[in-house]
TORPA-4810 file (N, C-alpha, C, O; in nm, 3 decimals):
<nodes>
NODE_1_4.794_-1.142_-6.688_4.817_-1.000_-6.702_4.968_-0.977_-6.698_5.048_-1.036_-6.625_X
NODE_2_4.997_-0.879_-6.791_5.159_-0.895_-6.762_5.211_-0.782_-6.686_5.184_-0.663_-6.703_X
NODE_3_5.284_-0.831_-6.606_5.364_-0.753_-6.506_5.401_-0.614_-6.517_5.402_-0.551_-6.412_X
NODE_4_5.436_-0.547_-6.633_5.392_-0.400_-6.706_5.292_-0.327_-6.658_5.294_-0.212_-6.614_X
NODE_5_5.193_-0.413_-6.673_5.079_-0.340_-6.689_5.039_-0.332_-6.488_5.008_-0.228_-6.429_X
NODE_6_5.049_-0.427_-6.446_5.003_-0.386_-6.239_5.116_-0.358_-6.240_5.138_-0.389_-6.123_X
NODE_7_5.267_-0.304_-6.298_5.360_-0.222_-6.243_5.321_-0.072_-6.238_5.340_0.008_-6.146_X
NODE_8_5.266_-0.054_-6.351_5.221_0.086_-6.364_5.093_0.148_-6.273_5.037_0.254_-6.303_X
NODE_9_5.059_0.072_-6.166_4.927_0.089_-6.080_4.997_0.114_-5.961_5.084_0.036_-5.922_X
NODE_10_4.956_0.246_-5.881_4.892_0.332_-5.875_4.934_0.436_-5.988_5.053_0.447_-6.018_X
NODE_11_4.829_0.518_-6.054_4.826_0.587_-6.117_4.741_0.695_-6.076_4.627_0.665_-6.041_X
NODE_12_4.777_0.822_-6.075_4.686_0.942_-6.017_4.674_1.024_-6.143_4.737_1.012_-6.247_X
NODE_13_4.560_1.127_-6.106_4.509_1.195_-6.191_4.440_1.298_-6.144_4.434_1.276_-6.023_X
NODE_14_4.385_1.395_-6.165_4.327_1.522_-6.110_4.180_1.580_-6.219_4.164_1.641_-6.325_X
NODE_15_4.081_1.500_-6.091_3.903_1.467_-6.224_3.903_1.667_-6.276_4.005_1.735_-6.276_X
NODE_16_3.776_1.715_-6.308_3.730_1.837_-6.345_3.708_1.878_-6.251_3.727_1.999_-6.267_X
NODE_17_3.679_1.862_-6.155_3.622_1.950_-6.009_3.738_2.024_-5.902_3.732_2.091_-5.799_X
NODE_18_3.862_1.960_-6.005_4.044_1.957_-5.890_4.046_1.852_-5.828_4.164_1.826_-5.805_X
NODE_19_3.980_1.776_-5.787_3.982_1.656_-5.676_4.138_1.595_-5.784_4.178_1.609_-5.899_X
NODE_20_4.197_1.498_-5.608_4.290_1.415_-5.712_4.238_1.281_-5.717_4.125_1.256_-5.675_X
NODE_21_4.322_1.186_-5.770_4.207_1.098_-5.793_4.315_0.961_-5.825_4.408_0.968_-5.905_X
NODE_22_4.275_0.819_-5.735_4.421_0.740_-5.742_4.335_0.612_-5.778_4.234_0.575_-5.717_X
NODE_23_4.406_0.540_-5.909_4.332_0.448_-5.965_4.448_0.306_-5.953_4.566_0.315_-5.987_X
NODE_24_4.394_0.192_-5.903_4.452_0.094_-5.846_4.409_-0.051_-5.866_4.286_-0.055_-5.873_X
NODE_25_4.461_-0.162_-5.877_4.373_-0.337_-5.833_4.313_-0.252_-5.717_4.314_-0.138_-5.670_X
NODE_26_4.252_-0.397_-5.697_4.163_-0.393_-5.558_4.305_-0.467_-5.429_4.420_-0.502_-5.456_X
NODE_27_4.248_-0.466_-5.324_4.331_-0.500_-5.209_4.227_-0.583_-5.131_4.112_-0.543_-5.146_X
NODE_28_4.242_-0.683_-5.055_4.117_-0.730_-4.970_4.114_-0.642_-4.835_4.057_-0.700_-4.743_X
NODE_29_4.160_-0.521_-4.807_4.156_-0.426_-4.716_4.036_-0.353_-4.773_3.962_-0.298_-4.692_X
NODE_30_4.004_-0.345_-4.929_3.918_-0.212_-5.011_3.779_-0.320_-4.987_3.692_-0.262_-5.052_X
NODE_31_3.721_-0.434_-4.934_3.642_-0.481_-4.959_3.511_-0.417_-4.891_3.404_-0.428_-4.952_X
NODE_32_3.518_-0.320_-4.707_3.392_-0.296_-4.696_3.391_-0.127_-4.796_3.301_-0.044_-4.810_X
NODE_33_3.504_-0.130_-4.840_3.432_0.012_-4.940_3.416_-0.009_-5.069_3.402_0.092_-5.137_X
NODE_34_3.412_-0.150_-5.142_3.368_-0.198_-5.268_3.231_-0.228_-5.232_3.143_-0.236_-5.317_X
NODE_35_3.203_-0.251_-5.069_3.009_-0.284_-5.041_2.951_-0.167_-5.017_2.837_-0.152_-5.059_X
NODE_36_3.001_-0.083_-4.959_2.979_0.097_-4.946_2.915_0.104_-5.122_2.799_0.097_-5.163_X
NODE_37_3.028_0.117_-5.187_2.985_0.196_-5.297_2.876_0.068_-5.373_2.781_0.119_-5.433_X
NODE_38_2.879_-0.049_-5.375_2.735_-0.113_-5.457_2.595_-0.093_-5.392_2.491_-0.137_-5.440_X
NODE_39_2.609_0.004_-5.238_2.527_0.020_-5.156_2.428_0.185_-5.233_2.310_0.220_-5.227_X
NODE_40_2.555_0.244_-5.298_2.485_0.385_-5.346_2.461_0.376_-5.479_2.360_0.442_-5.505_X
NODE_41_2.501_0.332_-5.561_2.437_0.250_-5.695_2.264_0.325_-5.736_2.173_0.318_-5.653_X
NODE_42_2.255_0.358_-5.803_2.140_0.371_-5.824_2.034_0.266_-5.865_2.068_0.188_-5.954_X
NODE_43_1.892_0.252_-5.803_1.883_0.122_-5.887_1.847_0.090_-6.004_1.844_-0.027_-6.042_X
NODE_44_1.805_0.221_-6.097_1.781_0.128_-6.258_1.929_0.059_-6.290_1.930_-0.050_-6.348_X
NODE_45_2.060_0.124_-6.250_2.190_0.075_-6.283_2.186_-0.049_-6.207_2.249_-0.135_-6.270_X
NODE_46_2.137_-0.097_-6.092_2.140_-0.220_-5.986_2.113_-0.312_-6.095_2.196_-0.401_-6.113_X
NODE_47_2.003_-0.306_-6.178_1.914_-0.397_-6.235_2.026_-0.444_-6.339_2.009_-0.564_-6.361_X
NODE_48_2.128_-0.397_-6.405_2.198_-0.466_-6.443_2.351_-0.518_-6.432_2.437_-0.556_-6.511_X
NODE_49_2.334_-0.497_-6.267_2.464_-0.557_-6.217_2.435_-0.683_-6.175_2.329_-0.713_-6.121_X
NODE_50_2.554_-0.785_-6.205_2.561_-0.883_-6.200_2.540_-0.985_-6.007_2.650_-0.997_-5.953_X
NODE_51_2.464_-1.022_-5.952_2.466_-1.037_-5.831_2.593_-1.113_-5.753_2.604_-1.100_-5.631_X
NODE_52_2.714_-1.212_-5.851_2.806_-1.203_-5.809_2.920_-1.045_-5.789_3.027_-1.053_-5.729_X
NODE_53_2.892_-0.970_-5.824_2.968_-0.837_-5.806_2.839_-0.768_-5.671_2.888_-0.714_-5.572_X
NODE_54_2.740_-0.775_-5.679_2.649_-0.752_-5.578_2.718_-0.750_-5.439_2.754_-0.668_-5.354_X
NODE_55_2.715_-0.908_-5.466_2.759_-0.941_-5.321_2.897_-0.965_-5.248_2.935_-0.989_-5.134_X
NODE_56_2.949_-0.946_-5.368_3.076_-0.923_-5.277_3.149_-1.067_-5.359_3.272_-1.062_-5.350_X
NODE_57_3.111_-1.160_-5.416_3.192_-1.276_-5.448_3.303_-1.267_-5.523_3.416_-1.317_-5.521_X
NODE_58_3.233_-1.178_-5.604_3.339_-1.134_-5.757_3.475_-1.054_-5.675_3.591_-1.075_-5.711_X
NODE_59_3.452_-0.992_-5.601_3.575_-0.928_-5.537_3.662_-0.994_-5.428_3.764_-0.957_-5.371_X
NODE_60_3.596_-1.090_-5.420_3.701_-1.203_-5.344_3.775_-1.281_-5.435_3.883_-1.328_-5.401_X
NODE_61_3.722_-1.301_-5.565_3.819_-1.362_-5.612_3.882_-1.333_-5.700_3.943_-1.417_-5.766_X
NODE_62_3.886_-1.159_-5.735_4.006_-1.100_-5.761_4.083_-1.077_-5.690_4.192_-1.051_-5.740_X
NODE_63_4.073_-1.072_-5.570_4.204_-1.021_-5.464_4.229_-1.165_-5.461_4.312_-1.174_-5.370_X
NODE_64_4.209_-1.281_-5.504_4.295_-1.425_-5.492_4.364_-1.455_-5.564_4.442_-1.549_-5.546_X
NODE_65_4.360_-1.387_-5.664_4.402_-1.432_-5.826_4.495_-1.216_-5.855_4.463_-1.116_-5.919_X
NODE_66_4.621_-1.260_-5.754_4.680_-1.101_-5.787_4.742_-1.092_-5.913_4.779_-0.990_-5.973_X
NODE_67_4.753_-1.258_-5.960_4.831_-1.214_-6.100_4.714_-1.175_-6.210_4.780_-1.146_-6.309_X
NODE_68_4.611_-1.164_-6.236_4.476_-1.102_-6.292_4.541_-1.161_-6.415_4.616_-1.098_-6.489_X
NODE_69_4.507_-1.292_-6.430_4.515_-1.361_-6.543_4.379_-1.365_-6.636_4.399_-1.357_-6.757_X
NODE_70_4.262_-1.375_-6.597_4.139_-1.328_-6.674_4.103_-1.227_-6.643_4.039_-1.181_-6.738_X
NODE_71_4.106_-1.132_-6.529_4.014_-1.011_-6.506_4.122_-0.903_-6.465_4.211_-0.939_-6.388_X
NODE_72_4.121_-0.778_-6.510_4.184_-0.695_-6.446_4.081_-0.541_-6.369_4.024_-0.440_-6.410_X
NODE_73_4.111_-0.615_-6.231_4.010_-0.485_-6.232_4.034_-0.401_-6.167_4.076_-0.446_-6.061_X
NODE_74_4.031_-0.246_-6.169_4.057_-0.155_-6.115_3.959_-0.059_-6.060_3.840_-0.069_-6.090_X
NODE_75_3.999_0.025_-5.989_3.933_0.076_-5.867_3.979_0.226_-5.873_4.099_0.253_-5.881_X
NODE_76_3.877_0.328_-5.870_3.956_0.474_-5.867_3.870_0.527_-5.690_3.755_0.526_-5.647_X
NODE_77_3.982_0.559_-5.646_3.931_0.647_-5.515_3.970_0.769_-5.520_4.065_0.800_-5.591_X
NODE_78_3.899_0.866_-5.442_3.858_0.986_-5.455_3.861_1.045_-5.287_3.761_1.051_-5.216_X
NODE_79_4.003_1.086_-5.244_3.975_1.136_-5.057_3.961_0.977_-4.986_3.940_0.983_-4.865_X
NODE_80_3.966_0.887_-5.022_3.985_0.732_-4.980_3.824_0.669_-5.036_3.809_0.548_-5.050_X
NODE_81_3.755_0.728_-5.053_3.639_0.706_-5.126_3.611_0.607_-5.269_3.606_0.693_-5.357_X
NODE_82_3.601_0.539_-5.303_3.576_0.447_-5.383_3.450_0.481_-5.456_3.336_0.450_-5.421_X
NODE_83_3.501_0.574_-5.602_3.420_0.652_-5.675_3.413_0.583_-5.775_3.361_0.667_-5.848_X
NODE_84_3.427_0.464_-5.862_3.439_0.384_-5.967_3.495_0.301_-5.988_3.606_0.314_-5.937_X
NODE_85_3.483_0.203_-6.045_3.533_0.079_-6.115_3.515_0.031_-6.235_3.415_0.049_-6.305_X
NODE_86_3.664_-0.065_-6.276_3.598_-0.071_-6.427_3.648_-0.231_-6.453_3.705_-0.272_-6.352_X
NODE_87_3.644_-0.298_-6.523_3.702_-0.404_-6.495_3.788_-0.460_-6.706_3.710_-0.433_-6.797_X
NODE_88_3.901_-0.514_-6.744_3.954_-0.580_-6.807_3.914_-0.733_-6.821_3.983_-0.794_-6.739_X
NODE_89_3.833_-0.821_-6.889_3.829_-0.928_-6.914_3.899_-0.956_-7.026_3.897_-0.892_-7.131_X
NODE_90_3.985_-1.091_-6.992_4.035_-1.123_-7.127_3.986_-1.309_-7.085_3.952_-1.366_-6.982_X
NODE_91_4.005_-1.352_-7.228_3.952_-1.487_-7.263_4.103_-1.554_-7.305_4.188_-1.520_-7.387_X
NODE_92_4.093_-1.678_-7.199_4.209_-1.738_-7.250_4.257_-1.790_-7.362_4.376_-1.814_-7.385_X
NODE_93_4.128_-1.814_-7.462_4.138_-1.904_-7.563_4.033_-1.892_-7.640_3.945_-1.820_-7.592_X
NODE_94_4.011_-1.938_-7.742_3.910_-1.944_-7.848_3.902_-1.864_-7.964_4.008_-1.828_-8.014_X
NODE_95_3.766_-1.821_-8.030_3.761_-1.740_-8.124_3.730_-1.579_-8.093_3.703_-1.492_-8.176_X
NODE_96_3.744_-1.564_-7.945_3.763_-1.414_-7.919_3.879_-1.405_-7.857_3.908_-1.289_-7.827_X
NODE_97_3.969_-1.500_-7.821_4.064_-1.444_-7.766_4.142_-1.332_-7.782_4.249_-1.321_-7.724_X
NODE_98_4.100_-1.253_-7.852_4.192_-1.140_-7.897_4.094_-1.032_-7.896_4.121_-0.924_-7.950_X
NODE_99_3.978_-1.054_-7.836_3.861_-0.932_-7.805_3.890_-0.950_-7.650_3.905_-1.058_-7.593_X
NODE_100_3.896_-0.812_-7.588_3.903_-0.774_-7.459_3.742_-0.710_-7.432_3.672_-0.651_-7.515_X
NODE_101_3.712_-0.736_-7.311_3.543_-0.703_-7.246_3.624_-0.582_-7.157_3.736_-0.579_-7.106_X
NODE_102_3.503_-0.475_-7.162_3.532_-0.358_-7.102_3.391_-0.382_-7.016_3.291_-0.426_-7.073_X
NODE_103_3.390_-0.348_-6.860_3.311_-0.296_-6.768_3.290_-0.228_-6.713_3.404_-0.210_-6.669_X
NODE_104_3.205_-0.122_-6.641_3.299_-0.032_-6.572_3.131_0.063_-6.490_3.027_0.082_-6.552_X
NODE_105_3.157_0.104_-6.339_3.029_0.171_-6.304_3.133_0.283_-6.200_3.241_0.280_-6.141_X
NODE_106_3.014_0.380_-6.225_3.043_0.496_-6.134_2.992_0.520_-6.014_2.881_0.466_-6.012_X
NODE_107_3.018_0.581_-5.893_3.003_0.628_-5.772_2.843_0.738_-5.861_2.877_0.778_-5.972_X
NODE_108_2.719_0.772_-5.829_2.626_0.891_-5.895_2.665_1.013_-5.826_2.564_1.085_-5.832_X
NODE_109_2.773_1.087_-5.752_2.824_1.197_-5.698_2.963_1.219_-5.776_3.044_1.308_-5.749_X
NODE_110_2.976_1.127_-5.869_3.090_1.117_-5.940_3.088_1.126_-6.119_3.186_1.100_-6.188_X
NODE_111_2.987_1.158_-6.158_2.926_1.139_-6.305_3.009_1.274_-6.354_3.034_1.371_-6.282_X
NODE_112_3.029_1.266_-6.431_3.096_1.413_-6.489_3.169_1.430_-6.493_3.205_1.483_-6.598_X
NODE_113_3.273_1.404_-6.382_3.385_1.457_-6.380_3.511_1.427_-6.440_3.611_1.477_-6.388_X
NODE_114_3.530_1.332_-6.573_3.589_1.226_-6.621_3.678_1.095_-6.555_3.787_1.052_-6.592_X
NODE_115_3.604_1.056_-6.464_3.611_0.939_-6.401_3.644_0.815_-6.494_3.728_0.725_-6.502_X
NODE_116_3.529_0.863_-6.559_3.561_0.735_-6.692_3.652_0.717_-6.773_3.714_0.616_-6.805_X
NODE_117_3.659_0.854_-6.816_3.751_0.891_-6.918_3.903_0.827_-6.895_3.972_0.759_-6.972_X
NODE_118_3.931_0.875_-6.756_4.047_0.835_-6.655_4.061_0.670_-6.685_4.154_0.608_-6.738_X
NODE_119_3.952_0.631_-6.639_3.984_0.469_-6.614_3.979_0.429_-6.768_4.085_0.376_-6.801_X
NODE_120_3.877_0.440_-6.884_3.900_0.394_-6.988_4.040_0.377_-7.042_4.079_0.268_-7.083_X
NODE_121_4.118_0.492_-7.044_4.227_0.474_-7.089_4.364_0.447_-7.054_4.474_0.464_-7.108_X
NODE_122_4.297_0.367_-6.883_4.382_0.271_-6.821_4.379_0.168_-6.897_4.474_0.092_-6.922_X
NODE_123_4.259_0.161_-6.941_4.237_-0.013_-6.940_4.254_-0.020_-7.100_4.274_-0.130_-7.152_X
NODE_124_4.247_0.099_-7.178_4.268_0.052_-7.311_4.474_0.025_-7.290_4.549_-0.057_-7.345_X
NODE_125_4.492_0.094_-7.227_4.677_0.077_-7.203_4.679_-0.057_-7.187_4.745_-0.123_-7.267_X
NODE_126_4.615_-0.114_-7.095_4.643_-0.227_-7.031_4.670_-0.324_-7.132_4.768_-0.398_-7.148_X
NODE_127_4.519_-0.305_-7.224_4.467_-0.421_-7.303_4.588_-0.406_-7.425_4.620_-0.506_-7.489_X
NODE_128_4.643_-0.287_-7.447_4.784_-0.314_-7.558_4.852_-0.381_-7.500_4.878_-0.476_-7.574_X
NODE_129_4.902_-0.392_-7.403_5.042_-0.452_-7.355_4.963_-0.605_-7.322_5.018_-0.695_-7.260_X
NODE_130_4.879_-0.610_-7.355_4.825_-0.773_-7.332_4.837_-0.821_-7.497_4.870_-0.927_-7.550_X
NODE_131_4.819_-0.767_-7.518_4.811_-0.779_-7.683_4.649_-0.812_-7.701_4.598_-0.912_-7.751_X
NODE_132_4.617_-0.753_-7.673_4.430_-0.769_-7.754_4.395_-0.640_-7.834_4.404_-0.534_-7.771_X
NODE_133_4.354_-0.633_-7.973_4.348_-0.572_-8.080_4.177_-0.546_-8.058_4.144_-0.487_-8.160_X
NODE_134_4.087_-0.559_-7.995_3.991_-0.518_-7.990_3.952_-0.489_-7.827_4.021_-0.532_-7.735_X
NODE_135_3.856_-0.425_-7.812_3.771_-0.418_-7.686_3.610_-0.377_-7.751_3.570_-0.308_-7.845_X
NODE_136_3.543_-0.466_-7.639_3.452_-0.424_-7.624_3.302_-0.405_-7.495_3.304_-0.443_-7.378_X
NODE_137_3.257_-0.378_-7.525_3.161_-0.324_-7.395_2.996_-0.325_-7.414_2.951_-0.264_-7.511_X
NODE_138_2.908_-0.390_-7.326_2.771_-0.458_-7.376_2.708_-0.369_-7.250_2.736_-0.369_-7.131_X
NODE_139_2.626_-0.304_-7.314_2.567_-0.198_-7.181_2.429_-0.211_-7.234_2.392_-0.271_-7.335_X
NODE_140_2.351_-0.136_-7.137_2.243_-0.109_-7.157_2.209_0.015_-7.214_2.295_0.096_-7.179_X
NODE_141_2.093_0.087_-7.312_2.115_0.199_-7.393_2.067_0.299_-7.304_2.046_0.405_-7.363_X
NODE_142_2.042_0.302_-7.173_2.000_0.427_-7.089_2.145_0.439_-7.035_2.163_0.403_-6.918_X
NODE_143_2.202_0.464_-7.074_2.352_0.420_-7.009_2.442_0.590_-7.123_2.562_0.606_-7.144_X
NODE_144_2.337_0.671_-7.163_2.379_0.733_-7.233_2.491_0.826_-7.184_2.526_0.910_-7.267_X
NODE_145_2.541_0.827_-7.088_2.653_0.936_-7.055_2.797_0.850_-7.059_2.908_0.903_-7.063_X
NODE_146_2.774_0.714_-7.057_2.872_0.626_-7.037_2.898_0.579_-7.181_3.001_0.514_-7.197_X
NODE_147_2.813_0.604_-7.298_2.796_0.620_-7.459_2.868_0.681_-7.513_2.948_0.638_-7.597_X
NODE_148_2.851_0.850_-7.458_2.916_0.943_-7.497_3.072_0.904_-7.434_3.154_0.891_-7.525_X
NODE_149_3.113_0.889_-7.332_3.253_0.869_-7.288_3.307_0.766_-7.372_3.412_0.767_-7.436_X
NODE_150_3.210_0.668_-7.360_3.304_0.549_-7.477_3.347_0.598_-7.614_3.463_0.588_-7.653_X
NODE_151_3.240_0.655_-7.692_3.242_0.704_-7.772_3.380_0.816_-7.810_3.458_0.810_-7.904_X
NODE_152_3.370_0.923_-7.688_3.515_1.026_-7.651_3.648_0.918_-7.665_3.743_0.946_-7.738_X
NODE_153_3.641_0.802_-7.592_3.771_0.746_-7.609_3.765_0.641_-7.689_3.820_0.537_-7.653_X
NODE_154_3.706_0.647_-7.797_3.750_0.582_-7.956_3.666_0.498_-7.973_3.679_0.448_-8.085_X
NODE_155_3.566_0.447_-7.905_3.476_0.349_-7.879_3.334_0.335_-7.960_3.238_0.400_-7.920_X
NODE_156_3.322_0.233_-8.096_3.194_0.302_-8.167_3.057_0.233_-8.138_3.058_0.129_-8.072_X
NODE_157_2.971_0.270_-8.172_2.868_0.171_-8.143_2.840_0.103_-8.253_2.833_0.166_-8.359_X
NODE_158_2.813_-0.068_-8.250_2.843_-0.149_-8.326_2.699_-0.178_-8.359_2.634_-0.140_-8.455_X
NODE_159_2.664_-0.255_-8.256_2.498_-0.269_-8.273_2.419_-0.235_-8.153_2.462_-0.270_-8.043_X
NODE_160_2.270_-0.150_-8.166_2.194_-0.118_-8.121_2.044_-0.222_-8.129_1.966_-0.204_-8.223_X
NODE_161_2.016_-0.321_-8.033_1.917_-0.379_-8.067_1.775_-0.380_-7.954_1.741_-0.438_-7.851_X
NODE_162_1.715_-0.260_-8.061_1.586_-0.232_-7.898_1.500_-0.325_-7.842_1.454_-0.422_-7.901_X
NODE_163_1.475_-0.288_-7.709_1.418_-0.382_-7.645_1.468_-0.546_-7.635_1.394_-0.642_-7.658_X
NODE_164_1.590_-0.554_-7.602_1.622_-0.710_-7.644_1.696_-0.741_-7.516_1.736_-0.857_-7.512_X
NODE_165_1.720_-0.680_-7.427_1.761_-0.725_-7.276_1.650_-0.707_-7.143_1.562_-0.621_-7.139_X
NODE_166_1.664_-0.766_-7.082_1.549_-0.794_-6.939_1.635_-0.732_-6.821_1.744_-0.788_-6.802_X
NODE_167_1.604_-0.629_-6.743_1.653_-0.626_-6.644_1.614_-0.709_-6.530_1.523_-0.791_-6.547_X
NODE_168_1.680_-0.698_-6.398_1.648_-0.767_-6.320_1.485_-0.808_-6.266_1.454_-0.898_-6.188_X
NODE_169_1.390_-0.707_-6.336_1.239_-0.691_-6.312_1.184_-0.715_-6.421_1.072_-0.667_-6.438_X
NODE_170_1.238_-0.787_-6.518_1.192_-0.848_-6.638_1.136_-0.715_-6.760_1.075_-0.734_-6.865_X
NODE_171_1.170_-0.620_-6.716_1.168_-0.511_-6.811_1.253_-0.488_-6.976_1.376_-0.482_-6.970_X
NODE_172_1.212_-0.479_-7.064_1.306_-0.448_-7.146_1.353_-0.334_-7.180_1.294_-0.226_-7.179_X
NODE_173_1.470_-0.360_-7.212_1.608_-0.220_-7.249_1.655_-0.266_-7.351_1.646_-0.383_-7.390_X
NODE_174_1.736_-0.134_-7.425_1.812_-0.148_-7.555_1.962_-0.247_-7.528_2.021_-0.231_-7.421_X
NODE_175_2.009_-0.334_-7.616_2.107_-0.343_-7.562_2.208_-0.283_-7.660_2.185_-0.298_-7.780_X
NODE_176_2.329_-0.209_-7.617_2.401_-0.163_-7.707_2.577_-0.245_-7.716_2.632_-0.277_-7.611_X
NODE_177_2.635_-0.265_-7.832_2.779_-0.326_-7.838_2.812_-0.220_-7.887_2.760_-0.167_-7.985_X
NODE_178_2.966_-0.147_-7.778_3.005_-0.098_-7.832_3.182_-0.169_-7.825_3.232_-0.245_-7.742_X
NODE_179_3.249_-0.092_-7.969_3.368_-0.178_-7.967_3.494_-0.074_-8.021_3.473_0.042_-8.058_X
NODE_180_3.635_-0.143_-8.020_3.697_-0.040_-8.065_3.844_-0.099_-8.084_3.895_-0.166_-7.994_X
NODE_181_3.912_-0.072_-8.208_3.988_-0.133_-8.271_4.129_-0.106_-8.192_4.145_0.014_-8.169_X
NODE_182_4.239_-0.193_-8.142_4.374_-0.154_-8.048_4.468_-0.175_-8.178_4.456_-0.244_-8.280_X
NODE_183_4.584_-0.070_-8.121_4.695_-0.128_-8.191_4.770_-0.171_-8.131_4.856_-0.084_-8.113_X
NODE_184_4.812_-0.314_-8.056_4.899_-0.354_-7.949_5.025_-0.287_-7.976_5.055_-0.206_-8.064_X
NODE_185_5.098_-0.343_-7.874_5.271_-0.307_-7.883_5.315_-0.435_-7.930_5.310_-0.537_-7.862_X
NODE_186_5.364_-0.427_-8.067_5.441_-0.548_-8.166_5.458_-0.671_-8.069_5.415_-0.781_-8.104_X
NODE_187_5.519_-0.654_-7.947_5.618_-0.761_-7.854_5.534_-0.813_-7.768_5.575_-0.881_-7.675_X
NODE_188_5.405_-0.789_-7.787_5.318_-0.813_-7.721_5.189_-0.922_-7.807_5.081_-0.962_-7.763_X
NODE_189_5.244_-0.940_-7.917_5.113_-0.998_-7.975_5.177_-1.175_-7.975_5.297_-1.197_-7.987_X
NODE_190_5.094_-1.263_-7.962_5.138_-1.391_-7.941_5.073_-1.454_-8.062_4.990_-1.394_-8.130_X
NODE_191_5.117_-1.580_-8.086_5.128_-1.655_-8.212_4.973_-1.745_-8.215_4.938_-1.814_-8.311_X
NODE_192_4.882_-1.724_-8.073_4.758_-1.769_-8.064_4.768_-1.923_-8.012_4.875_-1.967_-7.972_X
NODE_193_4.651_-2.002_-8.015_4.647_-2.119_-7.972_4.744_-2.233_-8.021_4.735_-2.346_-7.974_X
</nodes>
C-alpha cells in the first residue's frame, strides 16, 4: 500500500443523520469492538461472512502487516462505535493484478445513512494511487441496498447468476459481480510483472 494512501487516514465525515463519522486502519486496541460489531451482524448477512473475519483471525493479521501490502482495511466509527467496514484487496501478481476486490459490511443501526457511500470512495481513492484500473465486488443478490450504493458510486453489475452460491446453511442465493472501471494517477501505474 503506498504511503499516500494510510497518510491520508483518519478521514472524517458527517453521515445523513449529522452524526460525525471517523474512518481509519484498524489498531489492535479496535479488536474487542471489531467482535462487538460481528456480534450485531444480522444473520442472513452472518451466512456469508467469512469465519476467518468471524473470529477475529483476519483482524490480527491486519494489525501485523501495518504496511497493508495485500489488504487495506478500514474501519468507520461513529461516537467510538464501530459502525462499518470495508476492506481493499489487491493481488500481488498474475492475471488480475490490476483488478482490486472491494468488501465491505455495515453496523444494521447504520444502513442509510451513507456509511457506504463514505467508505466506497475511500477505497476507490485508495485503489488509484495503487494503480489498479478496476475494482470489484462479489456479493450476494439480497444485498440490495449495498447494489444500489455500489451502483451510486460508479459500480455496474456485471453478472447476475441465480441461485449459484450456498450460504453457510447450504441455501442458495444469487450471486452478483459487480465492477467498475479506475482511472489511476499516471505515476502510479507500474510496468507489471
Amino acid at each position: 500500500m503506498l504511503d499516500f494512501t494510510l497518510s491520508r487516514f483518519p478521514v472524517r465525515a458527517t453521515l445523513q443523520n449529522g452524526a460525525p463519522c471517523s474512518l481509519r486502519t484498524p489498531e489492535a486496541a479496535d479488536e474487542p469492538a471489531f467482535n462487538e460489531f460481528h456480534q450485531v451482524i444480522p444473520e442472513r448477512e452472518q451466512l456469508f461472512v467469512r469465519s476467518k473475519l468471524r473470529d477475529g483471525t483476519l483482524f490480527r493479521e491486519w494489525t501485523s502487516d501495518p504496511t497493508y501490502e495485500a489488504n487495506l482495511p478500514l474501519l468507520a466509527f461513529v461516537d467510538g462505535r464501530l459502525t462499518a467496514m470495508g476492506v481493499l484487496t489487491q493481488r500481488a501478481g498474475g492475471w488480475k493484478r490490476h483488478i482490486g476486490k472491494v468488501s465491505f459490511l455495515t453496523h444494521p443501526d447504520y444502513h442509510g445513512l451513507g456509511l457506504i457511500e463514505f467508505l466506497l470512495a475511500e477505497i476507490i481513492e485508495a485503489a488509484k494511487h495503487c494503480g489498479l484500473i478496476r475494482l470489484e465486488s462479489e456479493i450476494n443478490g439480497e444485498r440490495e441496498s449495498a447494489i444500489k450504493a455500489m451502483a451510486a458510486a460508479g459500480f455496474q453489475e456485471l453478472v447476475r447468476l441465480p441461485d449459484y452460491i450456498f450460504d453457510m446453511n447450504a441455501q442458495t442465493h444469487d450471486f452478483v459481480l459487480m465492477g467498475m472501471e479506475l482511472i489511476p494517477a499516471f505515476e502510479n501505474l507500474g510496468a507489471g510483472d
